[in-house]
C-alpha positions as CSV (number, residue, x, y, z in Angstrom):
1,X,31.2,32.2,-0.2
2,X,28.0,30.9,0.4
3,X,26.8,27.1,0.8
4,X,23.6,26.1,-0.9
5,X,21.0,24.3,1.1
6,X,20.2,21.1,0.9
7,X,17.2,20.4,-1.2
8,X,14.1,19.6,0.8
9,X,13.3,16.0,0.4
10,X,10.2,15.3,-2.1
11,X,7.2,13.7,-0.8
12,X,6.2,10.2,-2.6
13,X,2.7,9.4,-1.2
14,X,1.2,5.4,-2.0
15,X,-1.4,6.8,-5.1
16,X,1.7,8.4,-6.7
17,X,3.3,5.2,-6.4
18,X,0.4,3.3,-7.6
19,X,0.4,5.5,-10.6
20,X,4.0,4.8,-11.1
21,X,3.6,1.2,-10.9
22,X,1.3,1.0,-14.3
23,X,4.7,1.5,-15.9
24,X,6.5,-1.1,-14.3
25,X,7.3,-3.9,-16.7
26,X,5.6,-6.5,-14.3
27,X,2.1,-4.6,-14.9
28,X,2.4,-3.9,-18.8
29,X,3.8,-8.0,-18.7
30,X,0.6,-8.6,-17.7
31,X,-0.6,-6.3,-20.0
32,X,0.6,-7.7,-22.6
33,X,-0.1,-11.2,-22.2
34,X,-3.9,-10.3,-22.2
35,X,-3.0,-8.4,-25.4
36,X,-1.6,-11.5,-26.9
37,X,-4.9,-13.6,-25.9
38,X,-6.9,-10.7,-27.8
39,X,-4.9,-10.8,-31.1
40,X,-5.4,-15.0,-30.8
41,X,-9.2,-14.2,-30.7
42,X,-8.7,-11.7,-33.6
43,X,-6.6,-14.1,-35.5
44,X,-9.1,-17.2,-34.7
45,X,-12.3,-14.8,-36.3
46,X,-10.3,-14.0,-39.0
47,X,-9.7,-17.7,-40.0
48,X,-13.5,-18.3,-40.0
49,X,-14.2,-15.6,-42.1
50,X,-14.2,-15.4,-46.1
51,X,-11.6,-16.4,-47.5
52,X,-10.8,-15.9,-51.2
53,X,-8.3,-17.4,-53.8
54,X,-8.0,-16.7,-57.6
55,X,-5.2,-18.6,-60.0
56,X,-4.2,-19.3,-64.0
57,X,-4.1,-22.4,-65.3
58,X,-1.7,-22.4,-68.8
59,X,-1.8,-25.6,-71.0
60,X,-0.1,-26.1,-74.4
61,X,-0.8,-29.0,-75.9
62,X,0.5,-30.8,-79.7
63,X,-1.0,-33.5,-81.2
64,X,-0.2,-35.3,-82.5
65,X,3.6,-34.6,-81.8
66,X,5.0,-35.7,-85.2
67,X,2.5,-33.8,-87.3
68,X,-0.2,-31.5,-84.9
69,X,0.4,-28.1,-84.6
70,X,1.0,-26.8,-81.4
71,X,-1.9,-25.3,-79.0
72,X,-2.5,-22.7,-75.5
73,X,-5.3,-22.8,-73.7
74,X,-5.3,-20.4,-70.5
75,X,-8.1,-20.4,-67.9
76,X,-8.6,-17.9,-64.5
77,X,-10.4,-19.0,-61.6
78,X,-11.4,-18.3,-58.1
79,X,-11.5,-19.9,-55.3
80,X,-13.9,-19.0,-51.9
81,X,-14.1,-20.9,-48.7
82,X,-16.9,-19.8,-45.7
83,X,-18.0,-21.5,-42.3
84,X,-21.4,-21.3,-41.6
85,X,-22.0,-24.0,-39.5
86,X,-21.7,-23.7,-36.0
87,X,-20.4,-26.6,-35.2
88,X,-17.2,-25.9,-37.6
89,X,-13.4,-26.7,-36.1
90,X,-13.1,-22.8,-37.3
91,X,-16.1,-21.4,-34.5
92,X,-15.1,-24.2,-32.4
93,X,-11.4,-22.2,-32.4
94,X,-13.3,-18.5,-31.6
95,X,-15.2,-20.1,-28.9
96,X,-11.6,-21.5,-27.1
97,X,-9.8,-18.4,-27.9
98,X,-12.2,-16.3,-26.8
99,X,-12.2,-18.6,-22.8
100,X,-8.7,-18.5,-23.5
101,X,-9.1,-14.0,-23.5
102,X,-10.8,-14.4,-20.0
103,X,-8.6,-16.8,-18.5
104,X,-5.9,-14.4,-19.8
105,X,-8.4,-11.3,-18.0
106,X,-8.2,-13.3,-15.1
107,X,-4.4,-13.6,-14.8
108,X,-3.8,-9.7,-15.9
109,X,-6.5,-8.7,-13.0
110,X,-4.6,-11.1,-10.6
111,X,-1.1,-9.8,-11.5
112,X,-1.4,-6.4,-11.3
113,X,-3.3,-6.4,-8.0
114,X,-0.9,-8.9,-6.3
115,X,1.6,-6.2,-7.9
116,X,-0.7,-3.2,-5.9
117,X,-0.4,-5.0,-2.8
118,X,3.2,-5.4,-2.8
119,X,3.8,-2.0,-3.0
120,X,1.3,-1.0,-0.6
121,X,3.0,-3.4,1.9
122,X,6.8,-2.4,0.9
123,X,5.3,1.5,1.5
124,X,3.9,0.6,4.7
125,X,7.2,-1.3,5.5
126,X,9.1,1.9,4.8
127,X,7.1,3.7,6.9
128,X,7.4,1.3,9.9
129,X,11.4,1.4,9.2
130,X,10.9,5.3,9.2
131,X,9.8,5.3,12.5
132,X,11.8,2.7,13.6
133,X,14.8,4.9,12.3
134,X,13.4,8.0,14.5
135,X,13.1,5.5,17.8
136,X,16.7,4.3,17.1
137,X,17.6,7.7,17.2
138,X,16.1,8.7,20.3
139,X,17.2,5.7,21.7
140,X,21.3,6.6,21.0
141,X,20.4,9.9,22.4
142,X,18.7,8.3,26.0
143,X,22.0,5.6,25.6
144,X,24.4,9.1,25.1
145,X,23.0,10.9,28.4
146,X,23.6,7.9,29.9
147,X,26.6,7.5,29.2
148,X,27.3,11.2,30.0
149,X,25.6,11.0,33.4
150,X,27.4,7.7,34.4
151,X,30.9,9.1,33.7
152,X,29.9,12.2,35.9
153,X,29.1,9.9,38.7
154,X,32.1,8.1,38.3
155,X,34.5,11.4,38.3
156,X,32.7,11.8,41.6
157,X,32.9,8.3,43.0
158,X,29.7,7.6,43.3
159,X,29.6,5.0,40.5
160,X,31.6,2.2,39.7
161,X,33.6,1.7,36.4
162,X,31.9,-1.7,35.7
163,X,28.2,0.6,35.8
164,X,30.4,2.9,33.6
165,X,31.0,0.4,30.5
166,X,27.4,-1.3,31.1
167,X,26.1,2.1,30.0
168,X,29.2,2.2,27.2
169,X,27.8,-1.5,25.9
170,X,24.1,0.2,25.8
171,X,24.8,3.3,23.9
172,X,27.3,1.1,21.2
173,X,24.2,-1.4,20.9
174,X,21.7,1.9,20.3
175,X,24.3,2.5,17.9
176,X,24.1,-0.5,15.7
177,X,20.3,-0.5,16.0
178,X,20.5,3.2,14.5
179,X,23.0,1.6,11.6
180,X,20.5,-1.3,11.3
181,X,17.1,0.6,11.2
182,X,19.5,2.8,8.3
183,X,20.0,-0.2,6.5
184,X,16.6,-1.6,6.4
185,X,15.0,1.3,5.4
186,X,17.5,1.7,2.5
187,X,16.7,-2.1,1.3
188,X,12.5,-1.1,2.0
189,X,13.0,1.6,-0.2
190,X,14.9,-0.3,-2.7
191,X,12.4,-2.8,-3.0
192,X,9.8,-0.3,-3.3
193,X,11.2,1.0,-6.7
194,X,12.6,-2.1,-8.2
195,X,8.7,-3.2,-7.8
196,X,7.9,0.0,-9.2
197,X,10.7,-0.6,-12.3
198,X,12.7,2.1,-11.6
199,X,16.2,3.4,-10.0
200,X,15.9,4.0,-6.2
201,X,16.9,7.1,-5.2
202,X,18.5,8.1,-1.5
203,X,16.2,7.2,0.7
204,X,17.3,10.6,2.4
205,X,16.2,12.5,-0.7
206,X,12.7,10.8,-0.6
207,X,9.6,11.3,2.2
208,X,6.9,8.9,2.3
209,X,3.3,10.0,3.9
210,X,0.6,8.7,5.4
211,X,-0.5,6.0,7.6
212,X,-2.4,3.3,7.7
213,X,-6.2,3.0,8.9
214,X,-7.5,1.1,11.5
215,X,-9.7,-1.6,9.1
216,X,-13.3,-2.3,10.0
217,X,-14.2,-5.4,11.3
218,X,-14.9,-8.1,8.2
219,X,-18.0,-9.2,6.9
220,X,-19.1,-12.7,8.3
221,X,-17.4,-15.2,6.4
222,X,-20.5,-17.2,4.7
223,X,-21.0,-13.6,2.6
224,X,-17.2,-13.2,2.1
225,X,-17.0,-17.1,0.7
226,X,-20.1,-16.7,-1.5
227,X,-18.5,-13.7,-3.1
228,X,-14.9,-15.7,-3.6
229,X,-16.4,-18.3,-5.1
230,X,-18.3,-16.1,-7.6
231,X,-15.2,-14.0,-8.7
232,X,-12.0,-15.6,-8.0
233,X,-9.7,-16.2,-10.4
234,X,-9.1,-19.8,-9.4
235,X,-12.4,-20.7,-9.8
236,X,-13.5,-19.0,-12.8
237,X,-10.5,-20.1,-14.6
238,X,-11.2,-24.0,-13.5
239,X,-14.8,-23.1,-15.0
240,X,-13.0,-22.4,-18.1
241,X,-11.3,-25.0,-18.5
242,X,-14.4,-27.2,-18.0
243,X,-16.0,-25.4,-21.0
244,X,-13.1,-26.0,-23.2
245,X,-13.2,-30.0,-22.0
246,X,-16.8,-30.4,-23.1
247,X,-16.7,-28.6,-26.1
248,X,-13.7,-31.0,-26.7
249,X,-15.6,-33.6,-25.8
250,X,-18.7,-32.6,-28.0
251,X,-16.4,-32.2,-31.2
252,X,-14.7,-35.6,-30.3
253,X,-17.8,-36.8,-30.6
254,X,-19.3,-35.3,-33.7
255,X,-16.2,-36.1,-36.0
256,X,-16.6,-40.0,-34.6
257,X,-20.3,-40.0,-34.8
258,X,-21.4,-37.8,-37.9
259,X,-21.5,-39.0,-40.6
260,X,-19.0,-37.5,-43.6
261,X,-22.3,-35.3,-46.0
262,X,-21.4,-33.1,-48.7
263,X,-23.6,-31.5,-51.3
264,X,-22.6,-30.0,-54.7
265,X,-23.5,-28.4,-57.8
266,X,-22.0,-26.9,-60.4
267,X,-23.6,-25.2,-63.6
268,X,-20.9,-25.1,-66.6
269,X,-20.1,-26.0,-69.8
270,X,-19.4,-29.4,-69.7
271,X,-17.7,-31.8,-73.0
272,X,-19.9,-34.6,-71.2
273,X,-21.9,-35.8,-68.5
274,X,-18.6,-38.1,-66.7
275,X,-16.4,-34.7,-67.6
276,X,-18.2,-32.5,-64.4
277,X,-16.1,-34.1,-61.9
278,X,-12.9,-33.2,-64.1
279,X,-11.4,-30.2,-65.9
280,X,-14.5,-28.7,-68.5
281,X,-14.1,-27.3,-71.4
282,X,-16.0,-24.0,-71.0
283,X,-17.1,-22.0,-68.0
284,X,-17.7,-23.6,-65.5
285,X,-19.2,-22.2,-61.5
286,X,-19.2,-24.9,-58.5
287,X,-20.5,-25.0,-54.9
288,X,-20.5,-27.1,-52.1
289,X,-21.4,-27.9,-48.4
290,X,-19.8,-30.0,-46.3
291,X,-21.9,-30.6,-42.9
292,X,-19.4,-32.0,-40.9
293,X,-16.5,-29.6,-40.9
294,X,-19.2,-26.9,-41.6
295,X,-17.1,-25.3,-44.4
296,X,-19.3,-23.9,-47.5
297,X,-16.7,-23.8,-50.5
298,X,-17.3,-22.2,-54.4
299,X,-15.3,-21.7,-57.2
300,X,-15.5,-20.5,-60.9
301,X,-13.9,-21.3,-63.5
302,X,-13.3,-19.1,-67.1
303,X,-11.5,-20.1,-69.9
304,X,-10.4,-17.3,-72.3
305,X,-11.0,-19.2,-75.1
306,X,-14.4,-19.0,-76.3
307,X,-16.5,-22.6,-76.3
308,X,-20.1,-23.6,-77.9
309,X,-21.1,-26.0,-75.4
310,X,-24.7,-25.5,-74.0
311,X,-24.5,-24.9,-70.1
312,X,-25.6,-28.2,-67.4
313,X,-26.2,-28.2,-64.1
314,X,-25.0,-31.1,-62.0
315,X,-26.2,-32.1,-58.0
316,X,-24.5,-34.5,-56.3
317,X,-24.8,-36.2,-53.1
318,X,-22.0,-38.2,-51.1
319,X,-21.7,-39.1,-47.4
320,X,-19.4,-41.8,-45.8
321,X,-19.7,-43.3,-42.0
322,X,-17.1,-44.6,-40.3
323,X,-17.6,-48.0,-38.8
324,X,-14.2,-48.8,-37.5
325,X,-12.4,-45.9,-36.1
326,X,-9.6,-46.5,-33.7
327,X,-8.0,-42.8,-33.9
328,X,-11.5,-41.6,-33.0
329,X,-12.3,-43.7,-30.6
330,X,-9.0,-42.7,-28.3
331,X,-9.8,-39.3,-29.0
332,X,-13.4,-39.5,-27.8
333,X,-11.8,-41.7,-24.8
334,X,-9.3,-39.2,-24.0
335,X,-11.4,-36.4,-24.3
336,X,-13.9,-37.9,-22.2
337,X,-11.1,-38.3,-19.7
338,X,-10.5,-34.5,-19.6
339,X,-14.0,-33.9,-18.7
340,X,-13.6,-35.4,-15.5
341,X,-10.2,-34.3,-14.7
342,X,-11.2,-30.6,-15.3
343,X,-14.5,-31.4,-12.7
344,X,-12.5,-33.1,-10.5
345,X,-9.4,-29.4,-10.6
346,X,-13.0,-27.5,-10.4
347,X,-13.7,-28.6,-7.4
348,X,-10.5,-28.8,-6.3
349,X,-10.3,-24.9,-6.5
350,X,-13.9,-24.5,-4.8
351,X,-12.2,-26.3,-2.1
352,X,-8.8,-24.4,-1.6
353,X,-10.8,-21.4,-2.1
354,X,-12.8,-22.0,0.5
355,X,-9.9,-22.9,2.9
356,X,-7.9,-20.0,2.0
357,X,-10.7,-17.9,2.9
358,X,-11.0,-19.0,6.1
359,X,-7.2,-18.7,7.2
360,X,-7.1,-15.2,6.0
361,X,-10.8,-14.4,7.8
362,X,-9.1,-15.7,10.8
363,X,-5.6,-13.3,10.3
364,X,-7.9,-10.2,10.0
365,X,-9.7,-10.7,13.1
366,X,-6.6,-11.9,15.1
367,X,-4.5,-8.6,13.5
368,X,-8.0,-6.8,15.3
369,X,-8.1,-8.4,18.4
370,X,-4.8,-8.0,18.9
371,X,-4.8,-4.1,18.9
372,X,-6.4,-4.3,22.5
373,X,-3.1,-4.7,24.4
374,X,-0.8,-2.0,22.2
375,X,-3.5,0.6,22.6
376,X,-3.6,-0.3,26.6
377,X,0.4,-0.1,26.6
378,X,0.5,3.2,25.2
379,X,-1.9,4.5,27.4
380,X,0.3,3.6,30.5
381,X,3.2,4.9,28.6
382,X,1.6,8.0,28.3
383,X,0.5,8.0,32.3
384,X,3.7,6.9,33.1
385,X,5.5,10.3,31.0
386,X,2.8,12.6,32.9
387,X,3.9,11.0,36.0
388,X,7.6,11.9,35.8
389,X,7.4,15.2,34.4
390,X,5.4,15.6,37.7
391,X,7.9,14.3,39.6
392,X,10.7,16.3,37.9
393,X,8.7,19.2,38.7
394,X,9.0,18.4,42.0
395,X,12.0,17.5,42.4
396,X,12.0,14.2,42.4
397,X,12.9,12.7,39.1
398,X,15.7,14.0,36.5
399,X,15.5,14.7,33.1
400,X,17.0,11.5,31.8
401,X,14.0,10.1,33.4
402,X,11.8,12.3,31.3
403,X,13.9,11.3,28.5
404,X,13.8,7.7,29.2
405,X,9.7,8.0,29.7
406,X,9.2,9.7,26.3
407,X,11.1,6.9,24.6
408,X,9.0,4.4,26.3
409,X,5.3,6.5,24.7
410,X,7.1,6.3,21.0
411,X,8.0,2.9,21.6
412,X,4.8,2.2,22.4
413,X,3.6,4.0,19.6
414,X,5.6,2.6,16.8
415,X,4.1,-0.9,18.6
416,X,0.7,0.0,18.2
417,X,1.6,1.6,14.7
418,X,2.8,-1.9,13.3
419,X,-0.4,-3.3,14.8
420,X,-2.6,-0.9,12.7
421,X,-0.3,-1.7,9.3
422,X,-0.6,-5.5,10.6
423,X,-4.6,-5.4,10.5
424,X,-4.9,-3.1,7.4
425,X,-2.5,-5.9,5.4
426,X,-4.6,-8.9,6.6
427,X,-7.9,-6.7,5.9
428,X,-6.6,-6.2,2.1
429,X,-5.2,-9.9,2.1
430,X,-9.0,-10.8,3.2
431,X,-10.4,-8.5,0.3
432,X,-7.3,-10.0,-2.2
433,X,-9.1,-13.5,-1.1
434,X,-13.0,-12.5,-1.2
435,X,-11.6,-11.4,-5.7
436,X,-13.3,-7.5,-4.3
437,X,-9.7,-6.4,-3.9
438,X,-8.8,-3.1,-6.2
439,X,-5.8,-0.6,-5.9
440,X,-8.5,2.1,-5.6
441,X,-9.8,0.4,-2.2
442,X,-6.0,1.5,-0.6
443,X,-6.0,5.4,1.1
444,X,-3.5,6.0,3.8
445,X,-4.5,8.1,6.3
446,X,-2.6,12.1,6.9
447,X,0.1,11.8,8.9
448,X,2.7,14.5,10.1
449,X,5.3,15.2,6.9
450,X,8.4,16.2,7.7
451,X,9.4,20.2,5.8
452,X,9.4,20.1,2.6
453,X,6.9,20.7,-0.4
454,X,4.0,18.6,-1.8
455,X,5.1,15.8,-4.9
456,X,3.8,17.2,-8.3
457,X,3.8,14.9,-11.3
458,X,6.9,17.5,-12.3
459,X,9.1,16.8,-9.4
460,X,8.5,13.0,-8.6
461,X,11.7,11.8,-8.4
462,X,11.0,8.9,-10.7
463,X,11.9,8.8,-14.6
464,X,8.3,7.0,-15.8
465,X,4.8,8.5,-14.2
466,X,2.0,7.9,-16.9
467,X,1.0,11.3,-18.0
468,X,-3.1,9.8,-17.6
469,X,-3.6,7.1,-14.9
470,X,-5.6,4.3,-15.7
471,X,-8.3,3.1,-14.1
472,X,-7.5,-0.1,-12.3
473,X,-11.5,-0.6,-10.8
474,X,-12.2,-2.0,-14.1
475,X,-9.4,-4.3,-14.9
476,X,-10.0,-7.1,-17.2
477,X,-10.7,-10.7,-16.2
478,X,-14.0,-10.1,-13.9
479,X,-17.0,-11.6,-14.0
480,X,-18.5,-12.6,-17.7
């Protein structure tokens, strides 16, 4: 009977994972909430549009009721309602919702990307724990020969027992770093999908790719501080907020200050001249324009009984100002107030964006600088290796040495590895803080695969991958 291999383990570069992440429910959450500020705006426009109204009006009247015979009257009317000035609480509304849909652009561009970069860093985590992994198992193989050798030379008497269980205590400690490195990349790799929304898989069932590219030096930090001040979120949002304080502030201002102006006129068929402002008793259409809420209003009126009365047409003319206004006066106060707090939180940002784009200038360059010394350690690992082969060769080194030396270069290479993922982090953190940050900006660089094939869309081992990937360069919430 024969055994089925084992499946070869599926490749899960970072751009699959990316593409996997637009399903996550933290990424259509964001979504969503930008959706929401939309179908305010929507909601806020359609308020401000026509609206229309029609209605019956039924009356049966005897008189008198002793000896009058009874009789119905039934009238139909309409009823339409319009802003048309701009200055109406109904534009005023479209004007806020619609800051409120770019604040709400803002937040869905800020989400998502802080989502992007936690994956890219929990990927590049994995891939340090990979390698970590593949050092801890070199490192219980060097601790094993040890072991081995040392229990030779003890069988021979040239080594004590005490050297004997140092070497025991070595390869027991290379043991639990091997069970640790395990463990650590099992958590990475949970953490990766959970951000992702979805059910990890065995991490042994799973190969991630690539590695990370050294990151050019950054721009000088006047230019990247100019550009965070014109596009983060921080800022433009505290902008945003200024603009809806004023405009509070400007309609505080006009309902305390303008006066209270309506025109009117209606054309009907009126019993009398005092009977326009009441119920007429033929047909009857009315208009009228109030300037200070903005709102243009008409309505018609039709009984179905037939009436003689010659038609009129009636203007009118009313307007009230308020002299003693205490509600509008706190309002005005208060929102007077909010003006200042809202310059004062604008500034506030300018400020913490400026400092924040300083500390991270400064974490990019010292994540460069500090590639210098793990470069020059490799190289003497590597010198060091070519130096004991050569003196194996000759006679003068064994192979445990060897073995020991070659731990030494991929220790030395993991170090200068997690240097290079170091400065690429602090190089997207920088971009993150200068608002040019976009999930399109991260590409990992080859790197050796271990057997197995390429990931399709077919055999990602993942149970949501959008079947079109949307363009995250364009994200909402950028500059108006």
């Amino acid at each position: 009977m024969s055994v089925a291999a084992p499946a070869a383990p599926t490749i899960l570069t970072l751009q699959q994972a990316f593409a996997a992440l637009q399903q996550a429910p933290g990424w259509r959450s964001a979504a969503l909430q930008y959706q929401s500020a939309q179908q305010n705006l929507d909601a806020a426009r359609a308020r401000a549009g026509l609206s229309l109204s029609a209605g019956a009006d039924v009356t049966a009247v005897k008189a008198p009721i002793d000896s009058g015979s009874l009789g119905a009257s039934v009238t139909v009317s309409a009823q339409a309602a319009i802003n048309v000035l701009p200055w109406s609480s109904a534009q005023d509304s479209i004007r806020q919702a619609t800051r409120a849909l770019y604040r709400a652009g803002l937040d869905q561009r800020d989400a998502q990307n802080q989502l992007a970069i936690t994956a890219a860093q929990t990927y590049l985590t994995i891939l340090q724990d990979q390698a970590a992994l593949a050092l801890a198992q070199a490192q219980l193989g060097v601790a094993q020969r040890g072991l081995e050798v040392a229990r030779a030379q003890q069988q021979s008497g040239t080594l004590t027992q005490e050297n004997v269980l140092d070497k025991q205590a070595a390869q027991e400690q290379a043991q639990n770093t091997l069970d640790n490195a395990r463990s650590a990349l099992d958590t990475a790799v949970r953490q990766l999908f959970n951000t992702l929304g979805l059910t990890a898989p065995d991490p042994s069932s799973v190969q991630f790719s690539g590695a990370a590219p050294v990151p050019a030096a950054p721009a000088p930090l006047d230019t990247i501080t100019e550009r965070a001040l014109l596009g983060r979120s921080e800022v433009l949002k505290a902008r945003s907020n200024l603009e809806d304080a004023q405009a509070a502030l400007s309609s505080a201002q006009r309902d305390r200050n303008l006066p209270n102006v309506s025109v009117s006129a209606q054309l009907g068929q009126f019993a009398s001249a005092s009977s326009t402002t009441t119920s007429s008793n033929g047909n009857t259409l009315s208009s009228s324009l109030n300037f200070k809420t903005g709102a243009l209003s008409a309505s018609a009126s039709l009984p179905l009984s037939s009436s003689s009365l010659p038609y009129s047409l009636a203007l009118g003319l009313s307007g009230s100002v308020a002299i003693l206004d205490p509600s509008g006066d706190a309002t005005l106060h208060s929102a007077q107030t909010s003006v200042q707090s809202a310059q004062l939180s604008l500034q506030s940002a300018i400020d913490s964006v400026k400092l924040d784009v300083q500390q991270k200038y400064a974490q990019a360059q010292n994540a460069l600088s500090g590639l210098t010394a793990p470069r020059t350690a490799l190289q003497r690992a590597q010198v060091a290796l070519a130096s004991t082969q050569a003196r194996l060769q000759a006679g003068l080194a064994t192979a445990l040495d060897v073995q020991q030396a070659q731990l030494a270069v991929q220790q030395a290479q993991n170090t200068l590895d997690t240097a290079v993922e170091n400065a690429y982090l602090a190089s997207i953190t920088l971009s993150s803080a200068s608002s040019e940050f976009s999930p399109a900006l991260i590409q990992l660089v080859p790197s050796a695969l271990a057997p197995g094939s390429t990931l399709s869309a077919s055999t990602l081992p993942v149970s949501a991958v959008p079947s079109s990937t949307v363009s995250t360069d364009s994200l909402p919430g950028g500059q108006p």
